[in-house]
N, C-alpha and C positions, 0 to 999 in steps of 0.2 A: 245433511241427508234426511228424507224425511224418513218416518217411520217404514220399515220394512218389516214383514211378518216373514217366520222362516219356521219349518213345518218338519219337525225330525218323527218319523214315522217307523213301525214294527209291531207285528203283527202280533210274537208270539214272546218278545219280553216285555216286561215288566216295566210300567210307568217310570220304576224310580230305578232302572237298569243301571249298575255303573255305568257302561260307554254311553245309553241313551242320555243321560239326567247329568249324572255326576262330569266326567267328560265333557261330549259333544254339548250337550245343553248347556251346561256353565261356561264351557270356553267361549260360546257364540254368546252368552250371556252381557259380556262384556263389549261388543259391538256397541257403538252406539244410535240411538235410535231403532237398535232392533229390538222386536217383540216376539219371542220361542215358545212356538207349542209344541208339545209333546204327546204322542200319543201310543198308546201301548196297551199291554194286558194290566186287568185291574190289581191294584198294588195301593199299600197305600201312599200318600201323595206325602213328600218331605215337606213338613213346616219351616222349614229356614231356607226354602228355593229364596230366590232373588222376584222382588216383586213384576218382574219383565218376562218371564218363564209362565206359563200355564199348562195344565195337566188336562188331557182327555182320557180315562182311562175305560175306552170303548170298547175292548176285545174281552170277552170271556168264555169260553166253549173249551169242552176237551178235546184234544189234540187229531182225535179220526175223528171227526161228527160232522156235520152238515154246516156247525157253525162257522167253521173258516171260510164258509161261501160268502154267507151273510155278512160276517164282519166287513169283507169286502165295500159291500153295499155301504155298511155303514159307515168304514171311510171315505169310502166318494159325500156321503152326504156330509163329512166335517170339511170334504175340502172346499165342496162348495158352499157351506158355514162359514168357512176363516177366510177366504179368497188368499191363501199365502204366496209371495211372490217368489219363495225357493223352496221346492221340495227336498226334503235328504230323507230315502227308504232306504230301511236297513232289512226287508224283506222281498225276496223278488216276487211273492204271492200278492203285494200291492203295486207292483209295477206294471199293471195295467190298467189299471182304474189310475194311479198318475196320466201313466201319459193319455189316456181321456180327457184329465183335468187340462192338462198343458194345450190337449189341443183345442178346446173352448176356448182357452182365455189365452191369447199370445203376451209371449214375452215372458212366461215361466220359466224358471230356472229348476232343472231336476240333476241332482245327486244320488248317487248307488253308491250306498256305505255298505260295501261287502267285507262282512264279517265270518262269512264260511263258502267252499267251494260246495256249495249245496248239492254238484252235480257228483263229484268225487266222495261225497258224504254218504250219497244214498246206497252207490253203488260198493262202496267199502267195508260200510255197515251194515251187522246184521237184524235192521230193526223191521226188516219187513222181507216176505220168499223173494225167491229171485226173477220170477216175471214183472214183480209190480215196483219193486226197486229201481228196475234199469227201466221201465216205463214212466213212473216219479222223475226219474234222473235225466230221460230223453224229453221229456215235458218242459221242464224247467229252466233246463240248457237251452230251450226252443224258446222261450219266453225272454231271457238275457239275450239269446240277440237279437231277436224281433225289436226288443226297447230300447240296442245299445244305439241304435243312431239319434236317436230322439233323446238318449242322456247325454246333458252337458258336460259330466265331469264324474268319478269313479274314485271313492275314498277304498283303500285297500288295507284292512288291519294286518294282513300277513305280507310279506314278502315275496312267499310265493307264488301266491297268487298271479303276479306279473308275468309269471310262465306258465301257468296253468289254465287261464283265462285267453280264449281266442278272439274277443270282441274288444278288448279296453283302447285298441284305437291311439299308444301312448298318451291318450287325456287320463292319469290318475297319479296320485300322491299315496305314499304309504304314511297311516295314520296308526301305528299301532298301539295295542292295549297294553302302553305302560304303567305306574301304579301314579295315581292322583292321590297326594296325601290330605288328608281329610284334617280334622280337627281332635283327630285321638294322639293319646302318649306319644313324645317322643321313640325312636325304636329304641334298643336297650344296649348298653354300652359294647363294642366291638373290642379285641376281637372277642368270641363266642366261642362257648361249651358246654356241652350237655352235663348236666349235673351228673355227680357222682352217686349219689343217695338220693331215699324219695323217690317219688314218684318221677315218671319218665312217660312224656303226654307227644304221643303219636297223634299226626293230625294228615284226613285225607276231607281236602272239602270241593266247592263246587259240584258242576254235575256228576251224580252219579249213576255208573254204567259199566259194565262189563270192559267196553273197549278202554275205557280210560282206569280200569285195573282196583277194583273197589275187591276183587275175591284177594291179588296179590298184597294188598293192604291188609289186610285181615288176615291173611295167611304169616306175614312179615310179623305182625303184632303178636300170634298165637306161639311163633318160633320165639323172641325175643322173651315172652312172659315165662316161657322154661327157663331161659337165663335169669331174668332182672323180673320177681314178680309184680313189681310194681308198678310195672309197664299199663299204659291206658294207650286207647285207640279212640278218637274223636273222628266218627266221620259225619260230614255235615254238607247239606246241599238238598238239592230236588230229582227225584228220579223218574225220568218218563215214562218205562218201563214197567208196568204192573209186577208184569211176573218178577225182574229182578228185585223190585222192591219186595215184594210179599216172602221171597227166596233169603232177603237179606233181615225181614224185619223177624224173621226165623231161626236165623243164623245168631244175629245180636241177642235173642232172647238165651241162648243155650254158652253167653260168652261175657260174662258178666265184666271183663274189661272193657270190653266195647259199646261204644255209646253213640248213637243213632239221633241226631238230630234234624228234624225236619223230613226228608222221605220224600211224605205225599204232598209236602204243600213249599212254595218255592220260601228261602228263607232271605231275610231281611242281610244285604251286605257288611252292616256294622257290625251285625252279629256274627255275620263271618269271623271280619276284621278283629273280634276280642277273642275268638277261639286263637285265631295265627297268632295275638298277642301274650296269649297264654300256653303256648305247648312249646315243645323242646324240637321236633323233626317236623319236617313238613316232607309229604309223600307223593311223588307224580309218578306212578306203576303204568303208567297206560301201555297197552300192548301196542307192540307195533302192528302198525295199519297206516296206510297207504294215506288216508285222509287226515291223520294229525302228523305225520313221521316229520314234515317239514314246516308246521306253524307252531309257534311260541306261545304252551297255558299262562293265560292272564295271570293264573296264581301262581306262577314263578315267578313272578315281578315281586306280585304282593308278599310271598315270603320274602324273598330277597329285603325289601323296602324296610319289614323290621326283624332283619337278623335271624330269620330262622334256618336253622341249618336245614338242605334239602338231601333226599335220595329221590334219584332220577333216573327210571330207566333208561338204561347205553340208547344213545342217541347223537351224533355227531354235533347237532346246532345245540341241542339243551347241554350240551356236557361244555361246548367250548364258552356258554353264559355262565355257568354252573361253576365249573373248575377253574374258570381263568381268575373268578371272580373269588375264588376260594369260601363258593357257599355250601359244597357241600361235598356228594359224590354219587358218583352213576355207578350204576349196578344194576346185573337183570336179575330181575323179580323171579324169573323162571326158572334160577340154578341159586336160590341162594342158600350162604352158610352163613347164617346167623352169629355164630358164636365167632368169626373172624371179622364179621362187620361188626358188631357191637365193640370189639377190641379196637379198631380202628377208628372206631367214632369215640370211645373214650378217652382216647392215645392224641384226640388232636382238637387243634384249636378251627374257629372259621375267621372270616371274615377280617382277617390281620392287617388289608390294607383299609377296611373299613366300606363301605357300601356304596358301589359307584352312582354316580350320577345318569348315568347313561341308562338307568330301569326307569327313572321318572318322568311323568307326562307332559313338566315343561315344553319341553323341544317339541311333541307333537302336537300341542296348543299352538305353537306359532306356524307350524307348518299348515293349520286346519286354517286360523285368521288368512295366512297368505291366499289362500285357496278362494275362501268364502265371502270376505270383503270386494275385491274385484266382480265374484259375479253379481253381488248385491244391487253394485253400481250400473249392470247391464241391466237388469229388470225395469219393466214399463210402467211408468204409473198410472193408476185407476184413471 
């Protein structure tokens, strides 16, 4: 096969994105004769990518400005730079400037790697009043299906998704964000238990926001430091959110257990990776809402991956990963008693049958090759 170019596109993560780079990037890496560009928000580029991977890190504007227009612009002009023979967007804001591309140049192959029900998102969430939410939301939905007949094929990282989505047409494969193990420690010997003495390292990471329970985390930490003072709270991630941020970077100052890493500026995933490596609880509080109540946080995987005992707010799908799996325990955030959870988390072991295979991204690397090699072979050459 000769050389194929394959074009994984997003608008608004990050060059070295785990599923953009780490993931999807490295799995298709391994194709042969393929050559992976990447393109995303500016980040910096990993020195150990594989010499067949390339970084465009074209997007930089804050998140309401004018530059989302533009960046636009400036993807059409890398597509017609690279001439790439497979598209996979993982933003529906470049899904029109695609199928442009595709329609100049026949015999393009385009993929929609949906990674959130953008429609269900806007209106769930309270990140913007409610006219301009459910016009965002009516927008968008308008745009997925205008381009769903002109998509080849639909990567789904949720499950849901396949009942929430009215265009997929059964053309799609669930790809989900299980934990790709990188190059760091071994996880730590199974089963697991929170230390008895010493410090006691609470950890709430990725995005942080309101809906996914960054006050319940902090609130959890404040309860437990009455008991056990040596209790620490690590929260770590990016918040898009001005106001929560500036609310939060306020809160930490008056709470000297709590420790605030990164905020305003998106933070590097390895550095993630050494916080989960280093704390005792890992924390997923997210309020129920409609838009995550049915998809699986990436960082349930990642703790699970090395042994971190989790608290998970009551949720049917995360409790029966969670519990069957004996990583941890669900409990709502919104009633809790402190001094009978901390009993129970010291009273027990985790992870007794040891950490299943079923969190890691093997299986959905081959599910992705299955998908991607066959359309490789339908594309026209120059």
């Amino acid at each position: 096969m000769s050389e194929k170019r394959i074009l994984l596109a997003s608008l608004l993560k990050p060059i070295n994105d785990t599923r953009l780079y780490e993931k999807l990037g490295m799995s298709l890496s391994n194709i042969s004769e393929a050559c992976i560009h990447l393109a995303g928000y500016v980040a910096s580029i990993p020195a150990e990518a594989p010499v067949n991977i390339h970084f465009h890190p074209i997007f930089q504007f804050r998140r309401l400005s004018t530059g989302r227009i533009t960046a636009q612009r400036d993807y059409y002009r890398l597509l017609e730079h690279l001439r790439p023979h497979l598209v996979i967007v993982s933003t529906h804001e470049l899904l029109l400037a695609t199928l442009l591309y595709k329609a100049r140049y026949k015999g393009v192959r385009i993929i929609y790697d949906i990674q959130e029900n953008y429609r269900l998102n806007l209106r769930a969430q309270r990140n913007y009043s409610w006219p301009l939410k459910h016009l965002l939301a009516l927008t968008v939905r308008g745009i997925e299906k205008l381009a769903a007949t002109s998509i080849d094929y639909f990567l789904l990282a949720e499950r849901s998704y396949a009942d929430e989505l009215p265009f997929l047409s059964n053309r799609y494969t669930f790809i989900e964000n299980k934990y790709k193990a990188g190059r760091e420690k071994q996880p730590q010997a199974v089963p697991v238990s929170i230390p008895a003495n010493g410090q006691l390292r609470l950890l709430y990471s990725g995005t942080i926001a309101e809906e996914y329970g960054v006050w319940e985390a902090m609130e959890l930490a404040k309860q437990l430091q009455a008991i056990r003072p040596e209790v620490k709270l690590t929260i770590i991630g990016y918040c898009a959110n001005s106001h929560t941020l500036a609310k939060l970077q306020q809160a930490c100052q008056a709470l000297p257990f709590v420790e605030l890493v990164g905020g305003d500026n998106l933070v590097p995933h390895q550095e993630i990776l050494q916080q989960i490596q280093g704390s005792h609880i890992g924390l997923l509080p997210y309020r129920p809402n409609a838009s995550t109540f049915r998809c699986i946080p990436t960082k349930l995987y990642e703790y699970m991956a090395h042994g971190l005992p989790i608290l998970i707010q009551q949720n049917p799908l995360w409790q029966g990963i969670v519990e069957g799996s004996d990583a941890g325990r669900a409990v709502d955030f919104g009633q809790l008693n402190a001094a009978e959870l901390y009993q129970e988390l010291s009273a027990n072991n985790f992870y007794k049958q040891g950490i299943p295979d079923t969190i890691f991204w093997g299986s959905e690397e081959d599910k992705l090759l299955q998908v991607i090699v066959p359309l490789l072979s339908e594309v026209q050459e120059e």
